[in-house]
PAZAPA-4460 file (N, C-alpha, C; in steps of 0.05 Angstrom, whole numbers, plus 32768, in hexadecimal, padded with zeros to 4 digits):
% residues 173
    n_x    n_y    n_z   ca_x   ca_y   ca_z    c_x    c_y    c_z   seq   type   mol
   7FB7   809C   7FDC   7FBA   80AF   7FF2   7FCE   80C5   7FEA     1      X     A
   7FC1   80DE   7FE0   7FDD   80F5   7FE5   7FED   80F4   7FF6     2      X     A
   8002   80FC   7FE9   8022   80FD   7FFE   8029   8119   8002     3      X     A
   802D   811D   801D   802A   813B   801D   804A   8140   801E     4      X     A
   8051   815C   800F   806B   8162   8006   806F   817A   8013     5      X     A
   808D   8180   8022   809E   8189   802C   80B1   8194   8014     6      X     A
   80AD   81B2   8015   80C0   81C0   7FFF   80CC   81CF   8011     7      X     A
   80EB   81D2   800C   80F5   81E0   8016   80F8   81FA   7FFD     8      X     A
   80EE   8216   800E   80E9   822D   7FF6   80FB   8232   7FEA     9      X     A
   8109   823D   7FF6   8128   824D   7FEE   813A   823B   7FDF    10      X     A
   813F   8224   7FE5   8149   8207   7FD9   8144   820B   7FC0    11      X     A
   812A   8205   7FBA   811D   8206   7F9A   811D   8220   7F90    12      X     A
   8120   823C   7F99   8120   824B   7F91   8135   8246   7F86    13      X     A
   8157   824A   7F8F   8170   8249   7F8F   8171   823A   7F76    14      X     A
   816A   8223   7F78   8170   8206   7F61   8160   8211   7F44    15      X     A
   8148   8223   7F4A   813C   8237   7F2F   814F   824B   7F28    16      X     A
   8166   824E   7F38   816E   826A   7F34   8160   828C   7F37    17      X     A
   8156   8284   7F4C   814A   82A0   7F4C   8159   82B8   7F59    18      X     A
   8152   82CD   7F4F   816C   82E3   7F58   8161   82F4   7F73    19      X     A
   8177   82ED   7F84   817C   8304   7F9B   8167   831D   7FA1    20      X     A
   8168   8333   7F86   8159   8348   7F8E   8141   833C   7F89    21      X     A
   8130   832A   7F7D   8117   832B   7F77   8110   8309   7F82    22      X     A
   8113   830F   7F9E   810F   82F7   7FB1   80E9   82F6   7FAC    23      X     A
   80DE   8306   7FB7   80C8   830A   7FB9   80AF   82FE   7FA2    24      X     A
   80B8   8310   7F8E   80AF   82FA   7F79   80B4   82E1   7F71    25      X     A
   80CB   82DE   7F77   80CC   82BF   7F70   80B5   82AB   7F7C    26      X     A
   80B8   82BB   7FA2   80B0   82A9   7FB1   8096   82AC   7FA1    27      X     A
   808A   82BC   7F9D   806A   82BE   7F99   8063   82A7   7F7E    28      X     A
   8079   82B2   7F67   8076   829B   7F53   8076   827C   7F60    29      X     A
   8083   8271   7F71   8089   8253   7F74   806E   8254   7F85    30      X     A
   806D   8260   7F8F   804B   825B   7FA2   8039   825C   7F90    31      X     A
   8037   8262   7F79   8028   8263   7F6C   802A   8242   7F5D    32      X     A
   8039   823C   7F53   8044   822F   7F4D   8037   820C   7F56    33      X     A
   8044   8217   7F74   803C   81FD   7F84   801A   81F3   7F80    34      X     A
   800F   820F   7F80   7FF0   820A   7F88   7FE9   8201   7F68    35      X     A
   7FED   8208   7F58   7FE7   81F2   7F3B   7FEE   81D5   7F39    36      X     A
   800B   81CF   7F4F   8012   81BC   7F4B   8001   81AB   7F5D    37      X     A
   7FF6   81B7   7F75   7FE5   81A6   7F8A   7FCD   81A2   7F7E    38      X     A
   7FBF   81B5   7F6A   7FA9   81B3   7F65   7FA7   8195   7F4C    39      X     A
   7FC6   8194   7F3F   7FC2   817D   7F2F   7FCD   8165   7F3B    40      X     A
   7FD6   8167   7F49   7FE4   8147   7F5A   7FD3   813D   7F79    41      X     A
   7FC0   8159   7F7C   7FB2   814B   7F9D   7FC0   8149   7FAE    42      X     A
   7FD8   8153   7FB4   7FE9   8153   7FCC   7FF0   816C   7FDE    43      X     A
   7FEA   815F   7FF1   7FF7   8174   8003   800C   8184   8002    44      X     A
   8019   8199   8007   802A   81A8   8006   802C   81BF   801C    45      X     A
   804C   81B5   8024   8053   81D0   803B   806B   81D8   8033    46      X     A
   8072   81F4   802F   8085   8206   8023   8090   820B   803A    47      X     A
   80AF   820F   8042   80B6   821B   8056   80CE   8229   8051    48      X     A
   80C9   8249   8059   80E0   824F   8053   80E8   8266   806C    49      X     A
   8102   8269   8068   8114   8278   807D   8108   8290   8086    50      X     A
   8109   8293   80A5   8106   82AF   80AD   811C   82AF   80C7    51      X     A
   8129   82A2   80C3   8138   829E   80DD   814B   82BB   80E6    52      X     A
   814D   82CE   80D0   8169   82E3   80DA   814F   82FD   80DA    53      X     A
   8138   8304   80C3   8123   831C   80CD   8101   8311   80D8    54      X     A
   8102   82F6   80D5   80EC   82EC   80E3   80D9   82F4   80F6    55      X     A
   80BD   82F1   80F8   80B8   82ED   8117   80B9   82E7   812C    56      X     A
   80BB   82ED   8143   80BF   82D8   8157   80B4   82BE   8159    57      X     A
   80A2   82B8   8153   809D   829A   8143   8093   8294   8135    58      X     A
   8091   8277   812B   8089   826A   8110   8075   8277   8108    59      X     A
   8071   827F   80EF   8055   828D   80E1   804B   826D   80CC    60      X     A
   8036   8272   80CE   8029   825E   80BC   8010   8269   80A5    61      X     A
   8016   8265   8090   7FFA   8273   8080   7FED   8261   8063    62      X     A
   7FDC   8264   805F   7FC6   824A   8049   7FC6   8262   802B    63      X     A
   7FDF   825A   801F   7FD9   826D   8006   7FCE   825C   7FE7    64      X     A
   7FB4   8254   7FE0   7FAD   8243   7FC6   7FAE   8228   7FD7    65      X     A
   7FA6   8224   7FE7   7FB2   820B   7FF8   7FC6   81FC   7FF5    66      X     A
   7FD7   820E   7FF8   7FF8   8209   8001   7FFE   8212   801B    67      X     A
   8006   8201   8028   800E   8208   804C   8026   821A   8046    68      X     A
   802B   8238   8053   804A   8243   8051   8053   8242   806A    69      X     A
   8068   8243   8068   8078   8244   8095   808F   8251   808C    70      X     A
   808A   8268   809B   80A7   827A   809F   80B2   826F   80B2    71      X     A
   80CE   8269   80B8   80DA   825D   80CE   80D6   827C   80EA    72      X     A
   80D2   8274   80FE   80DD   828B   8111   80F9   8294   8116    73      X     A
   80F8   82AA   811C   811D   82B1   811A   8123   82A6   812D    74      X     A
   8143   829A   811F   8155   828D   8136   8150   8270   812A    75      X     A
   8139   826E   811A   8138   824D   8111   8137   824B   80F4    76      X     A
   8141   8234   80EA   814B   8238   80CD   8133   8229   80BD    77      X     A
   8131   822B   80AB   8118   8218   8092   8122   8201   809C    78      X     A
   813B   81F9   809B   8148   81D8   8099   8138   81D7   80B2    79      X     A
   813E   81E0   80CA   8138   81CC   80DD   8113   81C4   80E2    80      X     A
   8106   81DA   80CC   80EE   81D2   80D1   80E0   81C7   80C1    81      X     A
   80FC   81B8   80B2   80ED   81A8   8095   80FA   818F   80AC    82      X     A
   8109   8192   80B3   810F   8171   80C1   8108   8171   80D7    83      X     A
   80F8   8181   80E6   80DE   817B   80F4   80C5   8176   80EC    84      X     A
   80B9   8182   80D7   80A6   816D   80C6   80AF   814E   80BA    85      X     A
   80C6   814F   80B2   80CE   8136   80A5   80C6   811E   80B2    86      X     A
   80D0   812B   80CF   80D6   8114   80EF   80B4   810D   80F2    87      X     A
   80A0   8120   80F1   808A   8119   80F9   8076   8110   80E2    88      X     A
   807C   8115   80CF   806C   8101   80B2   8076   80EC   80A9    89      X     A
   8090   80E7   80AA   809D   80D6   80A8   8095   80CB   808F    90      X     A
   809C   80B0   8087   8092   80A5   806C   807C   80B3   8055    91      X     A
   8072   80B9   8061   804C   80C5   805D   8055   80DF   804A    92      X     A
   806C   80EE   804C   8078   8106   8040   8091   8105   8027    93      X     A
   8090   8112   801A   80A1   8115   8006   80B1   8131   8011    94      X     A
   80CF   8134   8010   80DC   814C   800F   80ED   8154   7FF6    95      X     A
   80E7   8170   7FFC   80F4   817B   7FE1   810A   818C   7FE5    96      X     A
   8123   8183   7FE4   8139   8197   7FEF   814E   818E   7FE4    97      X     A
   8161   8195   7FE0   8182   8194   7FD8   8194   8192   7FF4    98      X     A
   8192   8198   800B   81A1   8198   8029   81A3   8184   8028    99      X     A
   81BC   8174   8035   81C8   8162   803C   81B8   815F   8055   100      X     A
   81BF   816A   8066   81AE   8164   8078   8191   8161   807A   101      X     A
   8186   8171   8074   816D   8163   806D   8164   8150   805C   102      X     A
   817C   8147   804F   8171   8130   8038   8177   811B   804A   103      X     A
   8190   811C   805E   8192   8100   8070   817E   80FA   808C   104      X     A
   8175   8107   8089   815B   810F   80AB   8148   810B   8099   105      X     A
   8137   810E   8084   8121   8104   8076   811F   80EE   806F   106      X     A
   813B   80D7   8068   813A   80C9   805E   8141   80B1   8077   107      X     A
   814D   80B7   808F   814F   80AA   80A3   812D   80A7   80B7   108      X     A
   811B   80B9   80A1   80FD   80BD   80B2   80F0   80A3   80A1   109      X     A
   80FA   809D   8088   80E3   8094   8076   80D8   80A6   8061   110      X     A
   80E8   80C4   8065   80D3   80CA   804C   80E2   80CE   8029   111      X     A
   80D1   80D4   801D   80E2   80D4   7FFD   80F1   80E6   7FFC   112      X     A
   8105   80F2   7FE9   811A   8104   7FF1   8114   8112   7FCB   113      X     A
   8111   8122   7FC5   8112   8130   7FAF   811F   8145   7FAA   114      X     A
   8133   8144   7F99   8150   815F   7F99   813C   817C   7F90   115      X     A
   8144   8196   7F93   8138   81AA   7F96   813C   81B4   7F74   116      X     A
   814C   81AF   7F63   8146   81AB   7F47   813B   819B   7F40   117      X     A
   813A   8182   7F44   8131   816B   7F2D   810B   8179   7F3D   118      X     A
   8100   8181   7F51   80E6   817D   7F52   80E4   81A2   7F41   119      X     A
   80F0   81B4   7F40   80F2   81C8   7F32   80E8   81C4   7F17   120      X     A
   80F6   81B4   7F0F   80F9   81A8   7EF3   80DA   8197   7EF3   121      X     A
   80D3   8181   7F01   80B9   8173   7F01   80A6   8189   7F05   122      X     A
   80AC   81A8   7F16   8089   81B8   7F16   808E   81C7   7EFF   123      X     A
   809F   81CD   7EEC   80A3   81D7   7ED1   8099   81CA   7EB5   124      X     A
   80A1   81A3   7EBF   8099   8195   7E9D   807C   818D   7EAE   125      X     A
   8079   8189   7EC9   805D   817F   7EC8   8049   819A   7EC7   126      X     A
   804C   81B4   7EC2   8039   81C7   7EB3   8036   81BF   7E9B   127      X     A
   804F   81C3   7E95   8040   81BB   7E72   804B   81A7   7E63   128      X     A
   8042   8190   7E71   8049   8171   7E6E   8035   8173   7E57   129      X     A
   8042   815F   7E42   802C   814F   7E26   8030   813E   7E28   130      X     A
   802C   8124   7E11   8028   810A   7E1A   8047   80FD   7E0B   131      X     A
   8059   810A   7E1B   807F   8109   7E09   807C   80E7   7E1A   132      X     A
   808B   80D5   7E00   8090   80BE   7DFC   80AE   80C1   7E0F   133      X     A
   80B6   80B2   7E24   80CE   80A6   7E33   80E6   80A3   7E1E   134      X     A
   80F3   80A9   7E26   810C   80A0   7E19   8113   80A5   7DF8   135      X     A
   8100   80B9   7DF1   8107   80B5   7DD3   810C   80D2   7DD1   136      X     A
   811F   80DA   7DBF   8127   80FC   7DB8   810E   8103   7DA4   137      X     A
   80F9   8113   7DAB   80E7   811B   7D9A   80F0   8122   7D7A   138      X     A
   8109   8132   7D78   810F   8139   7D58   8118   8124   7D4B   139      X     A
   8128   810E   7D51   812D   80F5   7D46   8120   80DC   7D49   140      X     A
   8112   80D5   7D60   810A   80C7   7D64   811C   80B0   7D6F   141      X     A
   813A   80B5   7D78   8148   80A3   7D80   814E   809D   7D9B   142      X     A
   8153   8086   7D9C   814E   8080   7DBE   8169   8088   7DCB   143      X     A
   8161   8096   7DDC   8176   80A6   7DF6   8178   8093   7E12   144      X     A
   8170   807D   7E09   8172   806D   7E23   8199   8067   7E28   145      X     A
   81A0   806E   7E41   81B4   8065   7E3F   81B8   804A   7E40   146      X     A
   81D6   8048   7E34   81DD   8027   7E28   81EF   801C   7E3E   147      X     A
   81EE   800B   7E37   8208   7FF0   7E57   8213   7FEF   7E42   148      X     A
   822E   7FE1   7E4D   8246   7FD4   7E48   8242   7FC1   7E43   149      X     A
   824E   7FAA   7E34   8250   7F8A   7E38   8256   7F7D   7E4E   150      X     A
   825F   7F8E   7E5F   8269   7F79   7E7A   8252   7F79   7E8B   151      X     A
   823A   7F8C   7E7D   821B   7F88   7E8E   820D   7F6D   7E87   152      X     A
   8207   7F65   7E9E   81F2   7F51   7EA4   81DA   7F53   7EA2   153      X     A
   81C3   7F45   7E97   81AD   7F48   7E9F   8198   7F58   7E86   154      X     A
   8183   7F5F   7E86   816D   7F75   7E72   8177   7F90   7E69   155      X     A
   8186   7F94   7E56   8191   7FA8   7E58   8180   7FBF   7E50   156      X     A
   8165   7FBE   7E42   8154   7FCF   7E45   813A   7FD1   7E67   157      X     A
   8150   7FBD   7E79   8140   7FCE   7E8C   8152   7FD6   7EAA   158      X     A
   8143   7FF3   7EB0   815A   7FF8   7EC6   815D   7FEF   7ECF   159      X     A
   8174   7FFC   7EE9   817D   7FF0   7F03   8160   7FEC   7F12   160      X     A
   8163   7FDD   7F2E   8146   7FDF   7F3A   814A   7FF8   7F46   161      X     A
   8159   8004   7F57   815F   801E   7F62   8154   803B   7F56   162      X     A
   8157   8037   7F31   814B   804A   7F24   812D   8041   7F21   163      X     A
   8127   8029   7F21   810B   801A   7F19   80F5   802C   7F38   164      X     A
   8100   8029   7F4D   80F2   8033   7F58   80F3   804C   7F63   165      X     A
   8106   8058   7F5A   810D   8076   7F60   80F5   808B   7F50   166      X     A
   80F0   8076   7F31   80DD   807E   7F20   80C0   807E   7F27   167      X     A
   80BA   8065   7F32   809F   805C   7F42   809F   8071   7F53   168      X     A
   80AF   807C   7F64   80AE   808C   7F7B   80A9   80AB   7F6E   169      X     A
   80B2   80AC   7F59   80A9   80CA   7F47   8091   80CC   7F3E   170      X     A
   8091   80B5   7F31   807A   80AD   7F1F   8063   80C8   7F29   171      X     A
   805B   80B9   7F4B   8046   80CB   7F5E   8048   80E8   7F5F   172      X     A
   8064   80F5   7F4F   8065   810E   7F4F   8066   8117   7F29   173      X     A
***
């Protein structure tokens, strides 16, 4: 079952570094972006980003490559209408943001929480993902897994469970 994902725009823009005067393009590139990424993963996707200070008087909604966009209405911010989706998909949704606050209201719903770089970074290597081997430095071939201490207990070639399923939970992205 696709998991439909909650991007917060401006978030991921910010965490790409995109510059001030050339807002516009950016936005257009990551929408673009998104809709390659929906077309290879089958998931839903809703972009939301700020109109709260030159906005409409309310929410605008529009279907660009089938990517849902939502301008917030002025007077209301992206955050609060990413954690009003959060509240009503609850589990069923993945969010993509860096806000504190919205990482603690998504994750008090049930849903997955994804930082607004690290998924930057995942719609960048999964364009032009190849079939790169885990853990090994391609020019040497040496393993980059990090190492424990002796005072570790237990498999030391396998993670914590915390990272074991943090991975499972990517995996889908």
């Amino acid at each position: 079952m696709p998991t439909h994902l909650i991007v917060d725009g401006y978030n991921v823009l910010a965490g790409a570094g995109a510059l001030p005067g050339r807002l516009e393009s950016a936005r257009e590139v990551l929408l673009h972006d998104l809709a390659a990424y929906r077309h290879r993963k089958n998931h839903a996707i809703t972009v939301v980003f700020d109109g709260w200070q030159q906005g409409q008087p309310s929410e605008r909604r529009e279907h660009r490559a089938g990517v849902q966009v939502i301008y917030s209405k002025r007077g209301e911010r992206a955050d609060q209408v990413i954690q009003r989706l959060a509240r009503e998909y609850g589990a069923d949704c993945a969010v993509v943001s860096s806000d504190h606050e919205i990482v603690n209201t998504a994750r008090a719903h049930g849903a997955m929480v994804m930082g607004a770089r690290e998924f930057a970074d995942k719609l960048r290597v999964s364009s032009s993902a190849g079939g790169a081997i885990p853990y090994k430095e391609l020019d040497t071939g040496v393993d980059v897994r990090p190492t424990r201490g002796p005072e570790k207990k237990g498999n030391p070639r396998k993670l914590p469970k915390s990272q074991r399923q943090r991975a499972r939970q990517l995996k889908r992205f």
